[in-house]
The first five atom37 places (N, CA, C, CB, O) and aatype in JSON, in Angstrom:
{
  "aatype": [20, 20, 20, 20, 20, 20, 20, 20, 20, 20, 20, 20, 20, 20, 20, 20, 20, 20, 20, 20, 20, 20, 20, 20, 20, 20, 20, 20, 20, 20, 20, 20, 20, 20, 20, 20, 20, 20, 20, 20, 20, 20, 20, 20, 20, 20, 20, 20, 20, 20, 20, 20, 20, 20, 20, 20, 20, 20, 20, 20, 20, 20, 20, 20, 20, 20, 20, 20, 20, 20, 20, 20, 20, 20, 20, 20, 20, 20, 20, 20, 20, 20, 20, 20, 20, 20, 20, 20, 20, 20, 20, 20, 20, 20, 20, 20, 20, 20, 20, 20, 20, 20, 20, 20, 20],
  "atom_mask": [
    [1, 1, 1, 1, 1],
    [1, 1, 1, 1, 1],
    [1, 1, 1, 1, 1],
    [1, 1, 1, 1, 1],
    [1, 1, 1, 1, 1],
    [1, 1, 1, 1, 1],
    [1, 1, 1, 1, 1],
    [1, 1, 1, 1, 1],
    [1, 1, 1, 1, 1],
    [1, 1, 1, 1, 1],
    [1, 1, 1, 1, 1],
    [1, 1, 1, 1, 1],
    [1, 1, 1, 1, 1],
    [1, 1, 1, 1, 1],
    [1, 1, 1, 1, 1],
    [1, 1, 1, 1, 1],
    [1, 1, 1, 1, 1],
    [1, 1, 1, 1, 1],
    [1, 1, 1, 1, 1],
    [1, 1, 1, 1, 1],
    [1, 1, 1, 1, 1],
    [1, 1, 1, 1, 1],
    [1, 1, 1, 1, 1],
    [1, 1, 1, 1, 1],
    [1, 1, 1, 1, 1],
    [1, 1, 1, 1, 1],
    [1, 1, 1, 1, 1],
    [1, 1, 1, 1, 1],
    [1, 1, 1, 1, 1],
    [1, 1, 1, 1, 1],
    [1, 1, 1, 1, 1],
    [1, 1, 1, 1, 1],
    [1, 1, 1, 1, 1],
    [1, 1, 1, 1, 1],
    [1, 1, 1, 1, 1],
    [1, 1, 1, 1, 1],
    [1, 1, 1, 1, 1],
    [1, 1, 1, 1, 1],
    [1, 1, 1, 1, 1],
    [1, 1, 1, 1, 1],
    [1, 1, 1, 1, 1],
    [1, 1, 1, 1, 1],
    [1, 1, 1, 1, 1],
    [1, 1, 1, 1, 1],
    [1, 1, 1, 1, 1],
    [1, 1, 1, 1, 1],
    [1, 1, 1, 1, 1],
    [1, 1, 1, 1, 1],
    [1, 1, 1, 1, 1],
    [1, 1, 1, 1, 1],
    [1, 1, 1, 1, 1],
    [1, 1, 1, 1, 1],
    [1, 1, 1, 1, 1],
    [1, 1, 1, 1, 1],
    [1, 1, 1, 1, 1],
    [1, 1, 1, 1, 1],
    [1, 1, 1, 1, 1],
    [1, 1, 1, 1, 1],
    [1, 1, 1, 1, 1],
    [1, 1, 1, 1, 1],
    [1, 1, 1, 1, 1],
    [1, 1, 1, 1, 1],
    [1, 1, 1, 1, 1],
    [1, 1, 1, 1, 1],
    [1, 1, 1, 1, 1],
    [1, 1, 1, 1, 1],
    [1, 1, 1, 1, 1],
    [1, 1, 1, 1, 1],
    [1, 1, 1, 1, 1],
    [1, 1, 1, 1, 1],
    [1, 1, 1, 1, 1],
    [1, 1, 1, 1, 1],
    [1, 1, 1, 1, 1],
    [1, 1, 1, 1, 1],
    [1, 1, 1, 1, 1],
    [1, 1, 1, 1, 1],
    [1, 1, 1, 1, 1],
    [1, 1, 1, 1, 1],
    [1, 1, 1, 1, 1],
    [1, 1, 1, 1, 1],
    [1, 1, 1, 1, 1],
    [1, 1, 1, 1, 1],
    [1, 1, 1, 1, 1],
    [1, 1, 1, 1, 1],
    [1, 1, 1, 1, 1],
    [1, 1, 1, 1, 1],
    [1, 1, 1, 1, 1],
    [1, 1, 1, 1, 1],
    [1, 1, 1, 1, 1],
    [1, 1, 1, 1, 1],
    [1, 1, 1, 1, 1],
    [1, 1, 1, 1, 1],
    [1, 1, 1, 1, 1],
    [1, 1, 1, 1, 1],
    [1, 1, 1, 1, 1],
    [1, 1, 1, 1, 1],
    [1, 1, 1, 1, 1],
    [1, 1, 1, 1, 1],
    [1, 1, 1, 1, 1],
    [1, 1, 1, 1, 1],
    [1, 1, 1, 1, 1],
    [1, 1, 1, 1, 1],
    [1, 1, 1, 1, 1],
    [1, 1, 1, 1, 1],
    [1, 1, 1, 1, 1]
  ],
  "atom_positions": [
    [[-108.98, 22.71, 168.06], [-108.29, 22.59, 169.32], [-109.02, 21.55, 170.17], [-108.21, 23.95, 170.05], [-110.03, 21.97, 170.73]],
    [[-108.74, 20.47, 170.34], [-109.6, 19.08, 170.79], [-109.63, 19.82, 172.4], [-108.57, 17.08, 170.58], [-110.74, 19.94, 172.91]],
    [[-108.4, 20.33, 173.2], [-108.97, 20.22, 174.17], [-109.23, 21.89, 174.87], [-108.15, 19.17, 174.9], [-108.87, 22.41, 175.93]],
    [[-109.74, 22.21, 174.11], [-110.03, 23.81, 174.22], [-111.67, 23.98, 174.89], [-109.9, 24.63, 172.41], [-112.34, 23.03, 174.49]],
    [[-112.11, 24.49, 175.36], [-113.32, 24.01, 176.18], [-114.75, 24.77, 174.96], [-113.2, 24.87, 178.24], [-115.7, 23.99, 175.08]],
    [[-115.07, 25.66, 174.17], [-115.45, 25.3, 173.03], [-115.95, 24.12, 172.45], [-114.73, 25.53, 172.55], [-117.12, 23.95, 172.12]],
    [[-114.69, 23.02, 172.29], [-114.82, 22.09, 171.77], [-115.41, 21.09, 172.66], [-113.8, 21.87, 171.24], [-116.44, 20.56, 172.26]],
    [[-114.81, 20.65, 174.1], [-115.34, 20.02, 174.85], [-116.86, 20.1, 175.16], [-114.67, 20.18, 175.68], [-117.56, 19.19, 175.61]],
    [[-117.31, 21.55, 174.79], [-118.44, 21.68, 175.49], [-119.49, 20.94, 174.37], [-118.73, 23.31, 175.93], [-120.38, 20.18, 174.72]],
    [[-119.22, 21.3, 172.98], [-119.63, 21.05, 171.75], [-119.64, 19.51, 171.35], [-118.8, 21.84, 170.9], [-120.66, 19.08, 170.82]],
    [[-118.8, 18.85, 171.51], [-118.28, 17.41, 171.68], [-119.26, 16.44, 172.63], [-116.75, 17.51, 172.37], [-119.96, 15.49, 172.3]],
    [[-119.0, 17.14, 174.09], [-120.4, 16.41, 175.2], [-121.64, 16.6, 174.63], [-120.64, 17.16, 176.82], [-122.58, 16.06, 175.21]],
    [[-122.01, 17.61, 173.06], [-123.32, 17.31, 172.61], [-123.59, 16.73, 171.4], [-123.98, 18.31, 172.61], [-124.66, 16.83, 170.8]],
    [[-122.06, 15.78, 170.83], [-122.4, 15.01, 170.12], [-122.31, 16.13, 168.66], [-123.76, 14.3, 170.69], [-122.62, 15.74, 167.54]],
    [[-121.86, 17.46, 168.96], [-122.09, 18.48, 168.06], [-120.05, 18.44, 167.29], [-122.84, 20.26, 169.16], [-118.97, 18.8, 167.77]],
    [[-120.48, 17.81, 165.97], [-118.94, 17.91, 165.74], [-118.45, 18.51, 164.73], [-118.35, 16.81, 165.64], [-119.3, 19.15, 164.11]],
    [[-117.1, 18.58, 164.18], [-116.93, 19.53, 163.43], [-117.58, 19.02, 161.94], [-115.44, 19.91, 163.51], [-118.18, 19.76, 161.15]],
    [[-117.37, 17.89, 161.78], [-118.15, 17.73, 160.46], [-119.46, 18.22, 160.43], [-118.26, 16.38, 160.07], [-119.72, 19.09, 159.61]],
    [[-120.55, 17.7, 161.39], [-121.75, 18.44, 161.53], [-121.75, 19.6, 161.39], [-122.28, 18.33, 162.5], [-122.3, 20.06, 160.39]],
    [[-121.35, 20.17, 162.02], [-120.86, 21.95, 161.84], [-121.24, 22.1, 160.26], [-118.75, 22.39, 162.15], [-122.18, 22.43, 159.53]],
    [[-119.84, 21.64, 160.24], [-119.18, 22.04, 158.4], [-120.63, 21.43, 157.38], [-117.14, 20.65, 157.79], [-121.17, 22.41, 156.86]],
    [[-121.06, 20.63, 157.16], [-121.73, 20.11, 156.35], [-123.49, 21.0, 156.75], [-121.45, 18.35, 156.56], [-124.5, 20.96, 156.04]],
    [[-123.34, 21.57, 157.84], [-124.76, 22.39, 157.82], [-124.76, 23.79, 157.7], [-125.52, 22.19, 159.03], [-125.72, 24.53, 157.45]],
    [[-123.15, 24.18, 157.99], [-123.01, 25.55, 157.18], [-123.04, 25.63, 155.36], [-121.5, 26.11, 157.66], [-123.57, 26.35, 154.52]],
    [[-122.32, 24.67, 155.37], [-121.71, 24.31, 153.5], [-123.62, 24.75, 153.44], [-120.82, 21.76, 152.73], [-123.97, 25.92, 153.36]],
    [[-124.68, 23.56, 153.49], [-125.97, 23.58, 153.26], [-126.73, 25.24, 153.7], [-126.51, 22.27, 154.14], [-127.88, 25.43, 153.3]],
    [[-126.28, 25.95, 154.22], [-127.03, 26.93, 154.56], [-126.61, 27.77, 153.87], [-127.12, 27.24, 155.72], [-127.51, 28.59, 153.65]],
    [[-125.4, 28.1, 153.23], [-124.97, 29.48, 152.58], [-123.87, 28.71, 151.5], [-124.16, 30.81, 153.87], [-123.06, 27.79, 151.55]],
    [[-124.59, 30.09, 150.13], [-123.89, 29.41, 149.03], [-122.02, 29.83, 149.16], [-124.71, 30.03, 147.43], [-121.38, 30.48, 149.98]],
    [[-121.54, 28.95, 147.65], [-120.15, 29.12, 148.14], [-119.84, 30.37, 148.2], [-119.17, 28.51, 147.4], [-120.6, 31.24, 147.78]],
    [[-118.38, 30.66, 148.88], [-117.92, 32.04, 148.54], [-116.59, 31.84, 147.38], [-117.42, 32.89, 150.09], [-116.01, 30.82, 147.01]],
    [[-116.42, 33.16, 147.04], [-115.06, 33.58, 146.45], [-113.92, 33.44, 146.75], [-114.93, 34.53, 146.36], [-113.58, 34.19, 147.66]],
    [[-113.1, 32.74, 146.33], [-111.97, 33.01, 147.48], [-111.08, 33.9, 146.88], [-111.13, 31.7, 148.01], [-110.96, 34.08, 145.67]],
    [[-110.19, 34.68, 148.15], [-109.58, 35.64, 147.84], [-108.17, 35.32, 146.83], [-109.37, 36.25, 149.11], [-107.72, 34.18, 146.71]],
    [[-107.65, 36.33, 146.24], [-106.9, 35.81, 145.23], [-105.44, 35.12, 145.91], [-106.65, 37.05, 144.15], [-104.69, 34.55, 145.12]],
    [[-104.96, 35.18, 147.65], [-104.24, 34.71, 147.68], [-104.76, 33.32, 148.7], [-103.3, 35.62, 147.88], [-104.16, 32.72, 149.59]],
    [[-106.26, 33.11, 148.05], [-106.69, 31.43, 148.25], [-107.26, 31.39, 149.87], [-105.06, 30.16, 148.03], [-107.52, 30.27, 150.3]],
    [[-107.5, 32.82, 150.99], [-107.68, 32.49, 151.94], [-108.73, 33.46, 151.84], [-106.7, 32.38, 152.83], [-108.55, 34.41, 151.08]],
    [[-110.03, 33.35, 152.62], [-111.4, 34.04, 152.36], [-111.02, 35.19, 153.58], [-113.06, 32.88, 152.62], [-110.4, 34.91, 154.61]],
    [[-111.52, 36.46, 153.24], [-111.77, 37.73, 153.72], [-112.47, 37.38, 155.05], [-112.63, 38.64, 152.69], [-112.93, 36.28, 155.38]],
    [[-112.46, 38.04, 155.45], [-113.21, 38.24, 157.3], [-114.2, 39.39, 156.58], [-111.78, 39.13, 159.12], [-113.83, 40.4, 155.99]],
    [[-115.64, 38.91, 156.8], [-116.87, 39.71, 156.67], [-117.09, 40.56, 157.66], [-117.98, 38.97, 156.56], [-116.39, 40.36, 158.65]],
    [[-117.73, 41.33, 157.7], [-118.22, 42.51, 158.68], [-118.76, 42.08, 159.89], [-119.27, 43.37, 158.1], [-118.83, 42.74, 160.92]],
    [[-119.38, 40.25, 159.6], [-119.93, 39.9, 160.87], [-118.67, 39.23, 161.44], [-121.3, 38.94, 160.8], [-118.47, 39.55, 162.61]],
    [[-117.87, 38.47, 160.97], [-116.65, 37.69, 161.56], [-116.03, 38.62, 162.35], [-115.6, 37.09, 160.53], [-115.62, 38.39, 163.48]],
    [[-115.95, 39.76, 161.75], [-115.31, 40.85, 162.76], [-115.88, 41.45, 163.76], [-114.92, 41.86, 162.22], [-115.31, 41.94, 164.74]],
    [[-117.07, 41.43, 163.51], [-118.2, 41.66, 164.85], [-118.14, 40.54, 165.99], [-119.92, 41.59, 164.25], [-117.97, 40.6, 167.21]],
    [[-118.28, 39.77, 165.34], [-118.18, 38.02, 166.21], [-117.22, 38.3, 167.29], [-117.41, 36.43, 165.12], [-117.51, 38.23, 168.48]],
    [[-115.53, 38.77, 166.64], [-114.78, 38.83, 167.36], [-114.16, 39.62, 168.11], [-114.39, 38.51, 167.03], [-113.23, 39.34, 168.86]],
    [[-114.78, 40.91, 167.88], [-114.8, 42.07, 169.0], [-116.26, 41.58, 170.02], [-115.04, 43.93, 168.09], [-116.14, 41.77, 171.23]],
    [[-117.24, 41.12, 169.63], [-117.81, 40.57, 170.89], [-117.37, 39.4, 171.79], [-118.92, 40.27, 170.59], [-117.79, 39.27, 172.94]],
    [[-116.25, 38.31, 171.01], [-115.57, 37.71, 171.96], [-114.88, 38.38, 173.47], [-114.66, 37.24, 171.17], [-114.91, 38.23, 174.69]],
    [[-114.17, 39.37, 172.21], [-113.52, 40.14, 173.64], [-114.18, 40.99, 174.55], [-112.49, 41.01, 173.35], [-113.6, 41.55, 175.48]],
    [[-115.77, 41.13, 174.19], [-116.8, 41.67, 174.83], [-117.08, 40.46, 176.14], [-118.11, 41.94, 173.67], [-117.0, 40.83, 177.32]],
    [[-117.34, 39.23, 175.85], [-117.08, 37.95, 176.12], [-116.3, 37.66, 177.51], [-116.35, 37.47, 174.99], [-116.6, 37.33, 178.65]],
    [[-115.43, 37.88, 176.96], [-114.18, 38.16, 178.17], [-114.09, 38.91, 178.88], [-113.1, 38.36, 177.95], [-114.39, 38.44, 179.98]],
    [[-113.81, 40.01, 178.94], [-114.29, 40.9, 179.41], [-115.5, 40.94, 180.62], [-114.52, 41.38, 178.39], [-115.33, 41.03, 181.84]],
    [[-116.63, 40.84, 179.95], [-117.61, 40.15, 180.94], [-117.55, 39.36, 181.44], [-118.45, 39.86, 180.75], [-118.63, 39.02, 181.91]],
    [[-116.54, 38.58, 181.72], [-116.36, 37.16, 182.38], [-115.15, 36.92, 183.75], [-115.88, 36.15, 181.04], [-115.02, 35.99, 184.56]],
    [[-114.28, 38.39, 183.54], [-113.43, 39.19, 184.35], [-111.97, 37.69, 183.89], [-114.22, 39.54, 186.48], [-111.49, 36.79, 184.58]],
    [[-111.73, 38.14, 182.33], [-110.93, 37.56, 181.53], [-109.89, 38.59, 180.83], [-111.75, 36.83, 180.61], [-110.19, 39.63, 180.24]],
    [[-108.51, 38.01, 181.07], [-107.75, 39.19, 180.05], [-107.1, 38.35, 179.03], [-106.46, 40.25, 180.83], [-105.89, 38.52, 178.87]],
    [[-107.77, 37.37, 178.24], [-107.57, 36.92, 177.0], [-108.6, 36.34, 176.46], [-106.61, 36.18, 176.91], [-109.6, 36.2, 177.16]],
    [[-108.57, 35.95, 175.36], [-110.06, 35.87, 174.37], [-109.83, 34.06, 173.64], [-110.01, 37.58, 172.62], [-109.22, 33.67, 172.64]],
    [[-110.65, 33.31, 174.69], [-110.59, 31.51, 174.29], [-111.61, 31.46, 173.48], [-110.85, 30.25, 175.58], [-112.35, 32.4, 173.18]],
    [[-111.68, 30.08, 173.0], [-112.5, 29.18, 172.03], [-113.76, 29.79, 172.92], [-112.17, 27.2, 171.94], [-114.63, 30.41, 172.31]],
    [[-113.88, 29.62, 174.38], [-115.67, 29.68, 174.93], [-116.09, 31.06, 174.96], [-116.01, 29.07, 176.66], [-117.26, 31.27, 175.26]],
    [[-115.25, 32.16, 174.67], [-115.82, 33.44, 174.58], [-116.43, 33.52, 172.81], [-114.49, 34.68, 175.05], [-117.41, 34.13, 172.37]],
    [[-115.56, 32.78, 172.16], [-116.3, 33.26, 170.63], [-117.49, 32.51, 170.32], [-115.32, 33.03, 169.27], [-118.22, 32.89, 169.41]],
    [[-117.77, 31.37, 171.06], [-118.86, 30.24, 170.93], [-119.79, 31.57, 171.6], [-118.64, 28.38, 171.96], [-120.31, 32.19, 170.67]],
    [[-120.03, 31.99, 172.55], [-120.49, 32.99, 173.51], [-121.03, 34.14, 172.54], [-119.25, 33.49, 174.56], [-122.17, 34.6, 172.61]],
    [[-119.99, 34.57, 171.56], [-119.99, 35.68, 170.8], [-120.76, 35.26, 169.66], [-118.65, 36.2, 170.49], [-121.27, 36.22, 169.09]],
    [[-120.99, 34.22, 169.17], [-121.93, 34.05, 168.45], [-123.2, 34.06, 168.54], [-121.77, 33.37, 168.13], [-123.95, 33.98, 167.56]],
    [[-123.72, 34.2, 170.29], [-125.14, 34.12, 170.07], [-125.74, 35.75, 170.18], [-125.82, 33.02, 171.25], [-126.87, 36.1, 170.51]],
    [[-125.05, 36.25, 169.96], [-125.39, 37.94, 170.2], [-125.52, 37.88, 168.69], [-124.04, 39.24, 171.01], [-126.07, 38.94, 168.4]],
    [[-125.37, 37.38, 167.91], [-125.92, 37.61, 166.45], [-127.41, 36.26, 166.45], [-124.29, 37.21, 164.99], [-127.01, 35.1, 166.35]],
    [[-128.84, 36.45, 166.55], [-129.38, 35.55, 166.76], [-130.07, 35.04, 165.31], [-130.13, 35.86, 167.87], [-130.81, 34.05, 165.27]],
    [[-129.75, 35.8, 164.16], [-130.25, 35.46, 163.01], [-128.76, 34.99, 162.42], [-131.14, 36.71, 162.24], [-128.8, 34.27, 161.43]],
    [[-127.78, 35.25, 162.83], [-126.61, 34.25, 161.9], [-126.72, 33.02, 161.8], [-125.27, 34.22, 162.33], [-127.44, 32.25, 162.45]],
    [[-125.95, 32.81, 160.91], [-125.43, 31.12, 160.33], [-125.11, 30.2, 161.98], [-123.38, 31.26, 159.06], [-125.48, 29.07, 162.3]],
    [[-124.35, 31.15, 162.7], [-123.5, 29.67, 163.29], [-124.39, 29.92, 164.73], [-121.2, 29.71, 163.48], [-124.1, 29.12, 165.62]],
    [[-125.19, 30.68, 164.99], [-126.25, 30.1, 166.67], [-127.4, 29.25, 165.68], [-127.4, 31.99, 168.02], [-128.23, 28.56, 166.29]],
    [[-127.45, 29.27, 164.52], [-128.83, 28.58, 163.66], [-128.38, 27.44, 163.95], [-129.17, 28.81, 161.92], [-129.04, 26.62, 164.59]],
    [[-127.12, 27.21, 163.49], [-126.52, 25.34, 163.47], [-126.4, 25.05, 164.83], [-124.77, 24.92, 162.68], [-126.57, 23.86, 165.06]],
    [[-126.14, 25.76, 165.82], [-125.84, 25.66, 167.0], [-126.61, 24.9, 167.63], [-125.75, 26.65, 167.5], [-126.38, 23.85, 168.23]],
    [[-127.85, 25.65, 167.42], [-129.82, 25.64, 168.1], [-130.01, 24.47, 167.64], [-131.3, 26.87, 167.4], [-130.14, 23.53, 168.43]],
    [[-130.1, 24.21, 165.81], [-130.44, 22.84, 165.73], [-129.46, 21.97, 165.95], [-130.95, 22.54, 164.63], [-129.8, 20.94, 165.38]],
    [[-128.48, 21.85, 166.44], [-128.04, 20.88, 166.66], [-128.11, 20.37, 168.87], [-126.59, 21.19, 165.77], [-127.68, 19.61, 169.74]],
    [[-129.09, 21.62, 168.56], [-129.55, 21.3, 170.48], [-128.4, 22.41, 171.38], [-129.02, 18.98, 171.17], [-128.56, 22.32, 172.6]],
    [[-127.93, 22.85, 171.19], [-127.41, 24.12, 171.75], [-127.25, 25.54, 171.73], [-126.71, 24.02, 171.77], [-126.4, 26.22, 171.17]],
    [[-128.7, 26.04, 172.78], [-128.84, 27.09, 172.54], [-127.97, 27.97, 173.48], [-130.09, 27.25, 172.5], [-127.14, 27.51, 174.26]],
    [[-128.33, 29.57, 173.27], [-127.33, 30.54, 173.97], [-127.29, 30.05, 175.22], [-127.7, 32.05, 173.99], [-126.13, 30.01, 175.64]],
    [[-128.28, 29.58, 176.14], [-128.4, 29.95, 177.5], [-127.71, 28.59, 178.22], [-130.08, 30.3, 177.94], [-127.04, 28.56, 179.26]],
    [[-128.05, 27.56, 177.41], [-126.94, 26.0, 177.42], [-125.88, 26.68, 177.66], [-126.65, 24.9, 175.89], [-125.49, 26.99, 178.79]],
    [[-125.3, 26.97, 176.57], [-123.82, 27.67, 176.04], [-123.28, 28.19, 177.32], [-123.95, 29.07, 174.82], [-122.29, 27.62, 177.78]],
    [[-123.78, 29.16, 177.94], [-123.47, 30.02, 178.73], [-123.44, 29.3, 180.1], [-124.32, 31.14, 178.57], [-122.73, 29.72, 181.02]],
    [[-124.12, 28.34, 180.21], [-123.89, 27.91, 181.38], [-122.67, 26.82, 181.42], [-125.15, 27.43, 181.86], [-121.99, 26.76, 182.44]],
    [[-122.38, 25.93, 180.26], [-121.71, 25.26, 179.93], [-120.35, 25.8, 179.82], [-122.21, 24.81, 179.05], [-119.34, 25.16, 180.12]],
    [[-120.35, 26.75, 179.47], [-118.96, 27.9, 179.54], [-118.56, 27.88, 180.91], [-119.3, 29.64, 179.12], [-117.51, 27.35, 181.26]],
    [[-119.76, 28.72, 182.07], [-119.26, 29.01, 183.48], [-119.25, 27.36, 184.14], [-120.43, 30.25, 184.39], [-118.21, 27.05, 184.71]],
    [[-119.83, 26.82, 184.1], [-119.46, 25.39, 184.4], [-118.08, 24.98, 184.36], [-120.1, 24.56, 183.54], [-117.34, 24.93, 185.34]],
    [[-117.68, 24.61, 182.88], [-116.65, 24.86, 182.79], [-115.09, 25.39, 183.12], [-117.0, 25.01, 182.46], [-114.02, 24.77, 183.14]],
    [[-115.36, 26.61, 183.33], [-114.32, 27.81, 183.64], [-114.38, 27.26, 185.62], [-115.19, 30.01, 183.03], [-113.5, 27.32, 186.48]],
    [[-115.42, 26.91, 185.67], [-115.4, 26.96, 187.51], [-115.02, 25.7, 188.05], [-116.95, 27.27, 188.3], [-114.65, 25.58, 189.21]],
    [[-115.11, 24.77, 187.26], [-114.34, 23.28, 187.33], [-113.37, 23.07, 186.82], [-114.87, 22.28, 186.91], [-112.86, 21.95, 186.91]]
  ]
}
C-alpha cells in the first residue's frame, strides 16, 4: 500500500520492501507451502495481529491500519520482523513516534 502510513514511515528510512524481503528470505529457512499454494498464518502472525488491534485500541482507533501492525511487531522483541526493522535503523520507540507523528499531521 504505497500510501498507507506503515509504508511512508518505512520509505522516509530508506527501509524498502525488497530490503525487507531479502533479509527475511536470509534469516529463516524456506517454508512449506500449503497445498492450496498459500502459507498458513503461524501462531505468531496471529499474535502479531490481535496485538494490532491491541494497537488500536490503544491509540483510541476503531479500525486496525498498516501503523498499528508495524506497532504490533515490536511487542514480539526476539522475532524476525523488529530484528530487520532494528537493523535496518528502526527501532520500537522511532516507530512509535513516527506513527503518532503521523496520525497527528
Amino acid at each position: 500500500e504505497p500510501e498507507a502510513i506503515a509504508t511512508r514511515i518505512l520509505l522516509a528510512r530508506d527501509i524498502t520492501e525488497q530490503a525487507v524481503t531479502e533479509a527475511v528470505v536470509a534469516m529463516i529457512p524456506d517454508g512449506e507451502e500449503e497445498p492450496d499454494g498459500e502459507p498458513s498464518y503461524t501462531p505468531r502472525a496471529s499474535r502479531v495481529l490481535q496485538n494490532a488491534v491491541a494497537e488500536a485500541l490503544e491509540l483510541g482507533h476503531n479500525y486496525v491500519g498498516t501503523e498499528h501492525i508495524l506497532l504490533a511487531f515490536y511487542r514480539f522483541p526476539g522475532g524476525v520482523a523488529p530484528k530487520v526493522l532494528e537493523e535496518n535503523g528502526l527501532d520500537g520507540d522511532t516507530a512509535r513516534a513516527a506513527v503518532v507523528e503521523a496520525l497527528s499531521g
